[in-house]
PyMOL Python script that loads the backbone (N, CA, C, O; Angstrom):
from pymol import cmd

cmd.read_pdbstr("""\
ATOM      1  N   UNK A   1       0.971 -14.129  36.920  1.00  0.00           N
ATOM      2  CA  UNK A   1       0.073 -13.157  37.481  1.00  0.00           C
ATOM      3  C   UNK A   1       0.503 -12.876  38.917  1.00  0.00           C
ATOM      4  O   UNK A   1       0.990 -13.762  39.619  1.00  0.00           O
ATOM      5  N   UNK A   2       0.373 -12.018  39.207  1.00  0.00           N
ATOM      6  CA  UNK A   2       0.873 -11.208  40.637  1.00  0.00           C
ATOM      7  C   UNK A   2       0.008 -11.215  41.308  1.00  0.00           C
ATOM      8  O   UNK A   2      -0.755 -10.696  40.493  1.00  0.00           O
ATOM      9  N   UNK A   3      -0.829 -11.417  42.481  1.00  0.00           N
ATOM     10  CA  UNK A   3      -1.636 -11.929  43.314  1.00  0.00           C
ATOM     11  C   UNK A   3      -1.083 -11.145  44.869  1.00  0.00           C
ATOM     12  O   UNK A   3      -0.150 -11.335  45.649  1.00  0.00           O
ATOM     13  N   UNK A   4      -2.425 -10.037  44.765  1.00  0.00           N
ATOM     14  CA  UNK A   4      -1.461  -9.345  46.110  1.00  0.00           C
ATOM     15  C   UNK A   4      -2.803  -8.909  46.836  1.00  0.00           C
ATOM     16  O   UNK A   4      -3.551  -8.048  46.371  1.00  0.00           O
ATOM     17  N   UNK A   5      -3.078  -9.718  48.247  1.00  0.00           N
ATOM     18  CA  UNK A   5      -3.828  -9.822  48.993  1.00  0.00           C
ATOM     19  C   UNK A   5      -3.534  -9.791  50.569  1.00  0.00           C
ATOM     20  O   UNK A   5      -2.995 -10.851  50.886  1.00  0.00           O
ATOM     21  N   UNK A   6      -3.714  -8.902  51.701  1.00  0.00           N
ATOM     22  CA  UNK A   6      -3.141  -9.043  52.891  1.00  0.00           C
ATOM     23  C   UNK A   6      -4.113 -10.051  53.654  1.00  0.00           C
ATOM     24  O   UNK A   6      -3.959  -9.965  54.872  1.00  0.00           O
ATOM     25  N   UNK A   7      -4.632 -10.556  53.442  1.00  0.00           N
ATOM     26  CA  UNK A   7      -5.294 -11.508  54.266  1.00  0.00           C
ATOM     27  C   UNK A   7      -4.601 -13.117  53.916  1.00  0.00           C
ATOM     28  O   UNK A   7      -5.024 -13.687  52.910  1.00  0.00           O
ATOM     29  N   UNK A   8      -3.805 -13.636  54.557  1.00  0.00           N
ATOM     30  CA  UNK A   8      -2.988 -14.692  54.004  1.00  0.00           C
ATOM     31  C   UNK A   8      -3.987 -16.256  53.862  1.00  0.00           C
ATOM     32  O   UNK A   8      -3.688 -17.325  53.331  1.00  0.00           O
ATOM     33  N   UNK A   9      -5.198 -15.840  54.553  1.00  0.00           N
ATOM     34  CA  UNK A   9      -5.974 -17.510  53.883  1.00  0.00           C
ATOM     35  C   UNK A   9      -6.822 -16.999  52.518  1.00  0.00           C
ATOM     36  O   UNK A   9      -6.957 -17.785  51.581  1.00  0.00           O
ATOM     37  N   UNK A  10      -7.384 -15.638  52.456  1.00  0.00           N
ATOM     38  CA  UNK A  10      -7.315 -15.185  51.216  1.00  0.00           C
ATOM     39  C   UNK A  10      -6.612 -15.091  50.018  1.00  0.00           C
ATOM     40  O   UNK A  10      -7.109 -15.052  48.892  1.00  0.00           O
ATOM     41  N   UNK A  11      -5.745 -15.065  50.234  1.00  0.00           N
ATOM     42  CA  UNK A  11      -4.375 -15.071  49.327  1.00  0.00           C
ATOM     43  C   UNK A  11      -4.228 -16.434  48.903  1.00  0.00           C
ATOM     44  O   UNK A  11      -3.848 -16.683  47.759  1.00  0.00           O
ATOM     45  N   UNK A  12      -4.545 -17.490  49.870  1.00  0.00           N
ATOM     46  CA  UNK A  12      -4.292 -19.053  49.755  1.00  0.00           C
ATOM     47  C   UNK A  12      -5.294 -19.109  48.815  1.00  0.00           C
ATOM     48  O   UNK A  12      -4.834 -19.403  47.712  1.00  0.00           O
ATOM     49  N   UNK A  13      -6.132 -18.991  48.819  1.00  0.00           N
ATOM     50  CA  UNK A  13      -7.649 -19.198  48.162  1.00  0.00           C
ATOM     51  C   UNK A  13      -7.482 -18.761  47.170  1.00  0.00           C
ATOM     52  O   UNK A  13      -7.408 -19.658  46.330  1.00  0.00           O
ATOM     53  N   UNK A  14      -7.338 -17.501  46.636  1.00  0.00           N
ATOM     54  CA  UNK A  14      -7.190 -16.518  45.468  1.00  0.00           C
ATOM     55  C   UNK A  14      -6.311 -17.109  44.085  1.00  0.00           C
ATOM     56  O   UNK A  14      -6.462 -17.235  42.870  1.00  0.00           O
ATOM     57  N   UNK A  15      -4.979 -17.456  45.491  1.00  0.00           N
ATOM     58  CA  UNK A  15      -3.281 -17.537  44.388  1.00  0.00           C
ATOM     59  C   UNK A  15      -4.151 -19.495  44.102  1.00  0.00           C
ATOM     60  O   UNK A  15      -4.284 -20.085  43.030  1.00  0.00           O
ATOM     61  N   UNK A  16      -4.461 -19.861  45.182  1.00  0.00           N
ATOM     62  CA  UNK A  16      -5.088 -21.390  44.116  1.00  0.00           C
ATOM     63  C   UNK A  16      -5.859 -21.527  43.681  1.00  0.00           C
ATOM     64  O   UNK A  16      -5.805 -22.635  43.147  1.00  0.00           O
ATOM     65  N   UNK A  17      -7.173 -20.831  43.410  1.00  0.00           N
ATOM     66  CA  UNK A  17      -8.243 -20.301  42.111  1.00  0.00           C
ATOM     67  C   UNK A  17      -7.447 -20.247  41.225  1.00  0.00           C
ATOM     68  O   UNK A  17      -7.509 -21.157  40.398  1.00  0.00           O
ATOM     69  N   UNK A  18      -6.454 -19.238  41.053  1.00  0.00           N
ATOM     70  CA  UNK A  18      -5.860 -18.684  39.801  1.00  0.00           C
ATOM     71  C   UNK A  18      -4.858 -20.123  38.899  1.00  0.00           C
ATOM     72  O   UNK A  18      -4.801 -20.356  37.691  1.00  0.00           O
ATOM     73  N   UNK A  19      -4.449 -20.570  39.608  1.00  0.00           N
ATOM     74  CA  UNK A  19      -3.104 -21.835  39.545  1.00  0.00           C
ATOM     75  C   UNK A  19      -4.571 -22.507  38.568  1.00  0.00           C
ATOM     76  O   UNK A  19      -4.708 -22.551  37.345  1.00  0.00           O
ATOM     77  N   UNK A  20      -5.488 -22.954  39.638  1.00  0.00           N
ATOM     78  CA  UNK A  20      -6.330 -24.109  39.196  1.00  0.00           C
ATOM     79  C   UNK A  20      -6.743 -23.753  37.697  1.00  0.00           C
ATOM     80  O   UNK A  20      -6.794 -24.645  36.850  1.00  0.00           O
ATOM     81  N   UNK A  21      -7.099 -22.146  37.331  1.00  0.00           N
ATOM     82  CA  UNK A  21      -7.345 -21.910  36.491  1.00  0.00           C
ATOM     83  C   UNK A  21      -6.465 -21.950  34.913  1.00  0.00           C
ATOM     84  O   UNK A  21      -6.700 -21.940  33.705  1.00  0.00           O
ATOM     85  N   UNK A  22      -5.323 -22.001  35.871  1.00  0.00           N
ATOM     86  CA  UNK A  22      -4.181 -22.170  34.399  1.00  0.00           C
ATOM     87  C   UNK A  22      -3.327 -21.403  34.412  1.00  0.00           C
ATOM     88  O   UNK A  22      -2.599 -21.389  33.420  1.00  0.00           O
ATOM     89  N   UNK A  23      -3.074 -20.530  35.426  1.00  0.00           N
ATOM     90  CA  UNK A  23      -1.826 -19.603  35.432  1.00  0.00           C
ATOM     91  C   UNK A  23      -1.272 -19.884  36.207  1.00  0.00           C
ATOM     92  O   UNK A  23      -1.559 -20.632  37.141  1.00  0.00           O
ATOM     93  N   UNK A  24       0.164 -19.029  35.850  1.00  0.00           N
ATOM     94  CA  UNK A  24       1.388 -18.874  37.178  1.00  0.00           C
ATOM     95  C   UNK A  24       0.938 -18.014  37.993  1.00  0.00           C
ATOM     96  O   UNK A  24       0.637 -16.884  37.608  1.00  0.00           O
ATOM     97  N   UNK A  25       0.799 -18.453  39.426  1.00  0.00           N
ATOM     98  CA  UNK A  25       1.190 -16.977  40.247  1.00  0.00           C
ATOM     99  C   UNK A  25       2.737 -16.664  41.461  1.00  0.00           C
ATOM    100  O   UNK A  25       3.532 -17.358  42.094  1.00  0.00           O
ATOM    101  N   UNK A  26       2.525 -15.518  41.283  1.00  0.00           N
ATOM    102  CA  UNK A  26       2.965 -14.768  42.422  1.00  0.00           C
ATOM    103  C   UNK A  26       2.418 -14.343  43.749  1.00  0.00           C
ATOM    104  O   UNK A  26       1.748 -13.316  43.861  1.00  0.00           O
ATOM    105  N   UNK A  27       2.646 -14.981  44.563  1.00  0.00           N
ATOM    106  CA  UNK A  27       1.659 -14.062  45.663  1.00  0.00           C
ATOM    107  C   UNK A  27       2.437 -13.089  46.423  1.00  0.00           C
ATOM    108  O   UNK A  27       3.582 -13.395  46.753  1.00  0.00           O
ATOM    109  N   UNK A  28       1.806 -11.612  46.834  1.00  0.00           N
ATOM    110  CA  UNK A  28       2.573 -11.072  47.375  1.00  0.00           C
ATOM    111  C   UNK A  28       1.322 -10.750  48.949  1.00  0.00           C
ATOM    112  O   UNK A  28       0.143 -11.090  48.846  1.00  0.00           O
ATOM    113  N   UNK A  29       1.740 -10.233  49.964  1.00  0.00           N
ATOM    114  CA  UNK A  29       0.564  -9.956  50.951  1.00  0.00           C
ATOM    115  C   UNK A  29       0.619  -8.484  51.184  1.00  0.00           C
ATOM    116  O   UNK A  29       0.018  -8.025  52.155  1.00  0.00           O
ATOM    117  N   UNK A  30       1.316  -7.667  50.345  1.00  0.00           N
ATOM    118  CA  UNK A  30       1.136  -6.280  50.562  1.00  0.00           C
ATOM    119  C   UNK A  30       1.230  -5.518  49.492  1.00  0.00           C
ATOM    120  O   UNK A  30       1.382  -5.908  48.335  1.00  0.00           O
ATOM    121  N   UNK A  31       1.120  -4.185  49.957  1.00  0.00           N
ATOM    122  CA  UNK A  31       1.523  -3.238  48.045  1.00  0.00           C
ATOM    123  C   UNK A  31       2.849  -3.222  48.442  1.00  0.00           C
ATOM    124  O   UNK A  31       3.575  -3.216  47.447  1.00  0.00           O
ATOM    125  N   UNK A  32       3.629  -3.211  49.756  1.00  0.00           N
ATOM    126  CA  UNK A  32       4.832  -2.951  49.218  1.00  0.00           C
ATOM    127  C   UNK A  32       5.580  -4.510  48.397  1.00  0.00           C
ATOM    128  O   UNK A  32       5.928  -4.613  47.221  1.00  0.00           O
ATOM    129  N   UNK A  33       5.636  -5.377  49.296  1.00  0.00           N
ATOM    130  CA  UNK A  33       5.812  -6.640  48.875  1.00  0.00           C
ATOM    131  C   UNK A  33       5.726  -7.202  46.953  1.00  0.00           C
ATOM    132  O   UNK A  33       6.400  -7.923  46.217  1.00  0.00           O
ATOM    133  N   UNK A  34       4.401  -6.294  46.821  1.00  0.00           N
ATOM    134  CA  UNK A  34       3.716  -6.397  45.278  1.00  0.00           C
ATOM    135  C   UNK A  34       5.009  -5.536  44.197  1.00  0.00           C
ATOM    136  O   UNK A  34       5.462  -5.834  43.092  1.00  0.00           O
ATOM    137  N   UNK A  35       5.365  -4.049  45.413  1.00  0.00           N
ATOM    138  CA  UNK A  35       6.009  -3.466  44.312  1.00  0.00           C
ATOM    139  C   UNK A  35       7.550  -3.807  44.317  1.00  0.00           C
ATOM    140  O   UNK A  35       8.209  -3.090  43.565  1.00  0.00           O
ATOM    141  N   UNK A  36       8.279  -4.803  45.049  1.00  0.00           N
ATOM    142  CA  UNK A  36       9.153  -4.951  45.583  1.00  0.00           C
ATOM    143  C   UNK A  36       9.570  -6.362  44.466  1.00  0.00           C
ATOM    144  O   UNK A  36      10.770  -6.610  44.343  1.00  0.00           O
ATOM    145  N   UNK A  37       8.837  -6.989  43.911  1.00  0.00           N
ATOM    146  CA  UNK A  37       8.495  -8.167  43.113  1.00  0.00           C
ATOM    147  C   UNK A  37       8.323  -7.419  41.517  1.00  0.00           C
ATOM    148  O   UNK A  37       8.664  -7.901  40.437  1.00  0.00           O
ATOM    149  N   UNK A  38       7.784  -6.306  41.746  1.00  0.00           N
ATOM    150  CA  UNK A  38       8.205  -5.502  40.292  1.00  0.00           C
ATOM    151  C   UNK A  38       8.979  -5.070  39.604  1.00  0.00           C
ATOM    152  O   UNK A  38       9.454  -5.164  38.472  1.00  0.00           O
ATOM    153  N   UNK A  39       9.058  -4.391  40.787  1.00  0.00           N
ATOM    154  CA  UNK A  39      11.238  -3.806  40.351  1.00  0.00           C
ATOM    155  C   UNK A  39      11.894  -4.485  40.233  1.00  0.00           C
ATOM    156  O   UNK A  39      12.637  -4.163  39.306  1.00  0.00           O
ATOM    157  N   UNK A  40      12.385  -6.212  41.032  1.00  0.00           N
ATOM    158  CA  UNK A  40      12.897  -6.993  40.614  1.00  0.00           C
ATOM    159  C   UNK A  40      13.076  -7.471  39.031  1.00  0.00           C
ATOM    160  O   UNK A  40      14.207  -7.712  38.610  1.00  0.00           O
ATOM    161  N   UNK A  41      11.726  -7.618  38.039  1.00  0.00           N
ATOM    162  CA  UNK A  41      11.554  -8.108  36.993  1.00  0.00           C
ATOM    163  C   UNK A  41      12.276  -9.055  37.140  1.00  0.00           C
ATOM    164  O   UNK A  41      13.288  -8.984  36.443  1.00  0.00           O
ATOM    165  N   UNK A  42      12.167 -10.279  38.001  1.00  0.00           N
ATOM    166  CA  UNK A  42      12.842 -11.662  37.621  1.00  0.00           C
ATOM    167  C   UNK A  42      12.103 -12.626  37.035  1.00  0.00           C
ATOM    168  O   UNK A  42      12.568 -13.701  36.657  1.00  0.00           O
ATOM    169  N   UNK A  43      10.568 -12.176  36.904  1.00  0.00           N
ATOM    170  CA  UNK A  43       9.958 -13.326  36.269  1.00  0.00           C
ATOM    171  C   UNK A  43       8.819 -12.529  35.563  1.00  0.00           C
ATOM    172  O   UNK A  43       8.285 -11.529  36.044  1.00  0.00           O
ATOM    173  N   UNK A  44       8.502 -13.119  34.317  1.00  0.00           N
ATOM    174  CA  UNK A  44       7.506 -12.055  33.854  1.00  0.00           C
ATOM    175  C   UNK A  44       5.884 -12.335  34.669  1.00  0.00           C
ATOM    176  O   UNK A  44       5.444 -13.414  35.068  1.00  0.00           O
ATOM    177  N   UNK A  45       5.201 -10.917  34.740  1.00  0.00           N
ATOM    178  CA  UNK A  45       4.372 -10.600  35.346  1.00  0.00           C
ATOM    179  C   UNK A  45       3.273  -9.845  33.400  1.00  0.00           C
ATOM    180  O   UNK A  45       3.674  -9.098  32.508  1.00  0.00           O
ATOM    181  N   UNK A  46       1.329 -10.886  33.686  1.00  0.00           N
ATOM    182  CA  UNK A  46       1.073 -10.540  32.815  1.00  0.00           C
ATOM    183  C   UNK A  46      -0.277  -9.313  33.175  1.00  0.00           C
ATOM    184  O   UNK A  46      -0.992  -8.708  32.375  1.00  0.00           O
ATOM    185  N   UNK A  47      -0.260  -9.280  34.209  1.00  0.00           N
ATOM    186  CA  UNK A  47      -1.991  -8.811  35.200  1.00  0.00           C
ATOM    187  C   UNK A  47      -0.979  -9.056  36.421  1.00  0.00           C
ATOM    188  O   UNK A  47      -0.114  -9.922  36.549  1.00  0.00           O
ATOM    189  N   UNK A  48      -1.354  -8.045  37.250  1.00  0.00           N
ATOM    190  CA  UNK A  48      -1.309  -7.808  38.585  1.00  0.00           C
ATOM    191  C   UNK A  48      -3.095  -7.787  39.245  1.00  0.00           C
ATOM    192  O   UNK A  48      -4.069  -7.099  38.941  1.00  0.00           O
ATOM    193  N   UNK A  49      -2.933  -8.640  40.021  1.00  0.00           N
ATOM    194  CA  UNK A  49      -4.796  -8.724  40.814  1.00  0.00           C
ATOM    195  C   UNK A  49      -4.714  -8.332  42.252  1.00  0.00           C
ATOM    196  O   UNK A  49      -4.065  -8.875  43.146  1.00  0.00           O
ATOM    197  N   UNK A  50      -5.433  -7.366  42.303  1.00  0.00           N
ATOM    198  CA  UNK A  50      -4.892  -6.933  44.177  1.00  0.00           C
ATOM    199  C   UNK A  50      -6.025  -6.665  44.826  1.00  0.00           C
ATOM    200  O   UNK A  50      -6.958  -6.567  44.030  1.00  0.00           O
ATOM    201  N   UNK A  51      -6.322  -6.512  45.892  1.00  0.00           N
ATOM    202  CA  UNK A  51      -7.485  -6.363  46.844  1.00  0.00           C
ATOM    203  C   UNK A  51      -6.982  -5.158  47.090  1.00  0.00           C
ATOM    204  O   UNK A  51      -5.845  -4.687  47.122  1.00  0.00           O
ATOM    205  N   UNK A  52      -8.293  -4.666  47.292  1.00  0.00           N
ATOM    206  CA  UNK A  52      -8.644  -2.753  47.557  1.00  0.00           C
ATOM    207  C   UNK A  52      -8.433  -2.016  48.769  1.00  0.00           C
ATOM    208  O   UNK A  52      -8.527  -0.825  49.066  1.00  0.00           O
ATOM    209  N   UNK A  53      -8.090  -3.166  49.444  1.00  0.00           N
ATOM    210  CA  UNK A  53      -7.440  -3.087  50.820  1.00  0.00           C
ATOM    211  C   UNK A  53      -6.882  -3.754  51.342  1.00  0.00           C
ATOM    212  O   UNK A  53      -7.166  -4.787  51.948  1.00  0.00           O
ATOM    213  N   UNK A  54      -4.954  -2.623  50.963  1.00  0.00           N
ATOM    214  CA  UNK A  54      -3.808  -3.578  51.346  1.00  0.00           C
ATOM    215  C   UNK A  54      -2.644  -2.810  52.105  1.00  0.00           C
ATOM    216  O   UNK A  54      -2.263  -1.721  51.677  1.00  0.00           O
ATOM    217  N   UNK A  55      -2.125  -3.343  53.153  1.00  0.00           N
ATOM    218  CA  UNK A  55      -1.475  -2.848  54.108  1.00  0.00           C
ATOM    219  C   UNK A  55      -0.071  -2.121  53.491  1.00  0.00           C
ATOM    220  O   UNK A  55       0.379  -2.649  52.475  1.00  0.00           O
ATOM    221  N   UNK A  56       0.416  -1.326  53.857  1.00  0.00           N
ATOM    222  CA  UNK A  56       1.342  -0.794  53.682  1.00  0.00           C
ATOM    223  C   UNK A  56       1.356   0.246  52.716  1.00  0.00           C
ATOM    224  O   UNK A  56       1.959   1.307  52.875  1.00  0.00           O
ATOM    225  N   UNK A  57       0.456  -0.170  51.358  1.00  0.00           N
ATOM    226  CA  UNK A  57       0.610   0.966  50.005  1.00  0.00           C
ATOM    227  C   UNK A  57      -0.898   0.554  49.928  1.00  0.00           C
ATOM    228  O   UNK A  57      -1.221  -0.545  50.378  1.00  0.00           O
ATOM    229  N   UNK A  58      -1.924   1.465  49.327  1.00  0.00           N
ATOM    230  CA  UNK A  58      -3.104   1.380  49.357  1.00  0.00           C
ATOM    231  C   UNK A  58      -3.078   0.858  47.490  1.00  0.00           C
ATOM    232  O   UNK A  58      -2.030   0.639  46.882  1.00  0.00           O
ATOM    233  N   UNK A  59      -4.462   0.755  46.883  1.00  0.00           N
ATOM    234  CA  UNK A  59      -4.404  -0.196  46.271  1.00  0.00           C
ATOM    235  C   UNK A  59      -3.993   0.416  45.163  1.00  0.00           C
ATOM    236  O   UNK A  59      -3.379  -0.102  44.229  1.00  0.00           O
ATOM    237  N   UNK A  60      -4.487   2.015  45.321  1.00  0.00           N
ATOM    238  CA  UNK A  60      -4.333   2.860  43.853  1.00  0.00           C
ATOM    239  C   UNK A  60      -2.785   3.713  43.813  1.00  0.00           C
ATOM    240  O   UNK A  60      -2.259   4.045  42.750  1.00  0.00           O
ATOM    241  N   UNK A  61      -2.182   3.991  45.180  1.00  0.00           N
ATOM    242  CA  UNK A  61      -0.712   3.709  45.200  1.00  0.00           C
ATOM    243  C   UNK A  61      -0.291   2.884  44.232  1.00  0.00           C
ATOM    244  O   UNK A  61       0.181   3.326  43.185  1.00  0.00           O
ATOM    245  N   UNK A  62      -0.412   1.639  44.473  1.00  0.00           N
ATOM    246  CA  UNK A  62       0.190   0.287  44.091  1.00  0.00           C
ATOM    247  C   UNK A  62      -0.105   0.717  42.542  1.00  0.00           C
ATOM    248  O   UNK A  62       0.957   0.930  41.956  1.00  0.00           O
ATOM    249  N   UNK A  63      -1.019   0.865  41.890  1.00  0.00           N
ATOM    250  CA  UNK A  63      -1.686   0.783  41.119  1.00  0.00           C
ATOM    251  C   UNK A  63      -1.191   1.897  40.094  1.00  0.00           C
ATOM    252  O   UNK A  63      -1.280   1.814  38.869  1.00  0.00           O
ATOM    253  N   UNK A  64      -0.631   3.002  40.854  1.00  0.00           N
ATOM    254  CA  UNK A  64       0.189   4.096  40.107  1.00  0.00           C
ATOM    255  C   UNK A  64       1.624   3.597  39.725  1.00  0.00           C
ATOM    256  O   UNK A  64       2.246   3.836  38.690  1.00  0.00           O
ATOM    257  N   UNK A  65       1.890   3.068  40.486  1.00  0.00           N
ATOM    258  CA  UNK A  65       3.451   2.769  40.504  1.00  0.00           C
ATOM    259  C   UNK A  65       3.408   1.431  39.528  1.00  0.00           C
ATOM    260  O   UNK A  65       4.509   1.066  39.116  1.00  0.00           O
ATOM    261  N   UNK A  66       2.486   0.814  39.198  1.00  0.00           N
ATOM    262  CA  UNK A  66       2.863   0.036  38.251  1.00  0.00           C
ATOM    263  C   UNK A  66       2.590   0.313  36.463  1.00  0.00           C
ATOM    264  O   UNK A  66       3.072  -0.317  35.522  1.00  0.00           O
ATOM    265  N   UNK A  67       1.741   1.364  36.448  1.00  0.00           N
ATOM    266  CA  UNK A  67       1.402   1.929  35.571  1.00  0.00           C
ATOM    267  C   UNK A  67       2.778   2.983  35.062  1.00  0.00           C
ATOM    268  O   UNK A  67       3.317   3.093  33.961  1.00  0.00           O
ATOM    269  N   UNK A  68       2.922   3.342  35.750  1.00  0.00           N
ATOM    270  CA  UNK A  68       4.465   4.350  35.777  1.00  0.00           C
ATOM    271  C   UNK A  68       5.469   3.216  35.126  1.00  0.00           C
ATOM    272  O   UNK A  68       6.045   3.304  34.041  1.00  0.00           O
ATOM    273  N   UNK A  69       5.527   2.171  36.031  1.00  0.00           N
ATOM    274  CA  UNK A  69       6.857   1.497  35.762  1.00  0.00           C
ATOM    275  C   UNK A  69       6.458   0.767  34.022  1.00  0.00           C
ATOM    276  O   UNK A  69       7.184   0.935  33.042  1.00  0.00           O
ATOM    277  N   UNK A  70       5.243   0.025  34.024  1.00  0.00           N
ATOM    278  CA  UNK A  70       5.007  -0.964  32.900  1.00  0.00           C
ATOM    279  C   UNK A  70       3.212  -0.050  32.839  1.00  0.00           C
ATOM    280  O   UNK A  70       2.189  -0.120  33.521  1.00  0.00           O
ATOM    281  N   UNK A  71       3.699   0.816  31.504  1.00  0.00           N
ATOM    282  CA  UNK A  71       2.488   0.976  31.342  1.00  0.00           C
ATOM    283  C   UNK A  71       1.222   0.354  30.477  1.00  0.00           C
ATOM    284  O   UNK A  71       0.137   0.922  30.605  1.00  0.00           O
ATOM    285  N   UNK A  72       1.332  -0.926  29.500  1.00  0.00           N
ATOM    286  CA  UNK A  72       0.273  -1.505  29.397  1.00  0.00           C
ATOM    287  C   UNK A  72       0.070  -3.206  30.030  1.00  0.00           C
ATOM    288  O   UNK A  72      -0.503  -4.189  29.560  1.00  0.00           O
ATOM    289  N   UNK A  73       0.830  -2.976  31.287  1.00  0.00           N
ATOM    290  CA  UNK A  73       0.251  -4.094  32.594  1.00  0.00           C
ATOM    291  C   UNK A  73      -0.751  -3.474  33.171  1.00  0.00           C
ATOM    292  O   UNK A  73      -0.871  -2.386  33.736  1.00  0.00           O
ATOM    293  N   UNK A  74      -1.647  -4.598  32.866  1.00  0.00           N
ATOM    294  CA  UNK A  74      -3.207  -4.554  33.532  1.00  0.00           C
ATOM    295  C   UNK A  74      -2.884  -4.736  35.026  1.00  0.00           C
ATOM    296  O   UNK A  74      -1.914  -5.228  35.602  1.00  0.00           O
ATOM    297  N   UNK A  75      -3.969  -4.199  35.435  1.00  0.00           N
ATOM    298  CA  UNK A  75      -4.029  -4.159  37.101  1.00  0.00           C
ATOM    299  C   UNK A  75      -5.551  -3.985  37.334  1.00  0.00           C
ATOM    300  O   UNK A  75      -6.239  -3.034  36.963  1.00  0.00           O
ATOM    301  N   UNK A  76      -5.991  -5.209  38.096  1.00  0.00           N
ATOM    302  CA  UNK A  76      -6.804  -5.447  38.146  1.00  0.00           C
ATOM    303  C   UNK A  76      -7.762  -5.386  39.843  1.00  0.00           C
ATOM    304  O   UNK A  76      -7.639  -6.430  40.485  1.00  0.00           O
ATOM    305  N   UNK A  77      -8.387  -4.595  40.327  1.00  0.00           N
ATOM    306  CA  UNK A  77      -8.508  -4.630  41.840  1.00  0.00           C
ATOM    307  C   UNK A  77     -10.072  -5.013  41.859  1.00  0.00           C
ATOM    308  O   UNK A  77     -11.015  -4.834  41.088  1.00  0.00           O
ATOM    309  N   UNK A  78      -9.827  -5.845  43.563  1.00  0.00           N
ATOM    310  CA  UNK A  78     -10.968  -6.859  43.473  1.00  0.00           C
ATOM    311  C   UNK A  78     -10.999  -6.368  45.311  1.00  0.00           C
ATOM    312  O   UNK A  78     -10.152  -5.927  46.088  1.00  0.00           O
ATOM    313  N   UNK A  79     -12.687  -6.794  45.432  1.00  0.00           N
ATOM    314  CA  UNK A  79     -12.976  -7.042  46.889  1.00  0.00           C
ATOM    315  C   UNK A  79     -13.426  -8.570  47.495  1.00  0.00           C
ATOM    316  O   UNK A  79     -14.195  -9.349  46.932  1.00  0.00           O
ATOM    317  N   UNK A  80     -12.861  -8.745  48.561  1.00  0.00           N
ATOM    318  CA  UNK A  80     -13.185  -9.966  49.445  1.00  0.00           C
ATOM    319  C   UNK A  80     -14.852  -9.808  49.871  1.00  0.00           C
ATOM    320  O   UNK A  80     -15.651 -10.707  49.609  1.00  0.00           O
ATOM    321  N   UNK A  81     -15.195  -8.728  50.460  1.00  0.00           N
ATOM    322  CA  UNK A  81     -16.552  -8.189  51.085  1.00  0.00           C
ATOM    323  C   UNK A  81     -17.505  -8.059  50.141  1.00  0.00           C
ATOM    324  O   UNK A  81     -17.368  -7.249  49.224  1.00  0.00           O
ATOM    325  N   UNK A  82     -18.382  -8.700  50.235  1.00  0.00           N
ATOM    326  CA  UNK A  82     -19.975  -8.838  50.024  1.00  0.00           C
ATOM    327  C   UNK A  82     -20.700  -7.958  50.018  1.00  0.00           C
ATOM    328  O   UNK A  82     -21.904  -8.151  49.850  1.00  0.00           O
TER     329      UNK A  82
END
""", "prot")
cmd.dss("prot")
cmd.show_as("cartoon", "prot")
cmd.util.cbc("prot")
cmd.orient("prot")
């Protein structure tokens, strides 16, 4: 799972929720970073999880470009804020 959050103690928190839960992750801290880890395809990716506000590529950017590239990878966007 791809784990792409710009807040890096968020990201800590998030990418080890997910681990604890039973998956692999990836963490990335940006959309570009996120899409930069895509194009690669060096490791399979099953869900991408990203926060709705992320530096560099916004979330639905991100969110196009992975749909384009792999279109039945889920992408999943989440908020930190209450």
């Amino acid at each position: 799972m791809l784990v792409v959050e710009g807040d890096p103690l968020v990201l800590e928190v998030v990418a080890r929720l997910v681990r604890e839960g039973g998956y692999d992750t990836i963490p990335a801290r940006d959309g570009r970073e996120a899409w930069s880890i895509l194009q690669q395809g060096t490791r399979p990716i099953d869900l991408v999880l990203a926060d709705v506000v992320l530096p560099h590529m916004s979330d639905t950017e991100l969110a196009a470009h992975v749909v384009a590239r792999q279109p039945g990878l889920p992408v999943v966007l989440m908020s930190a804020y209450s």
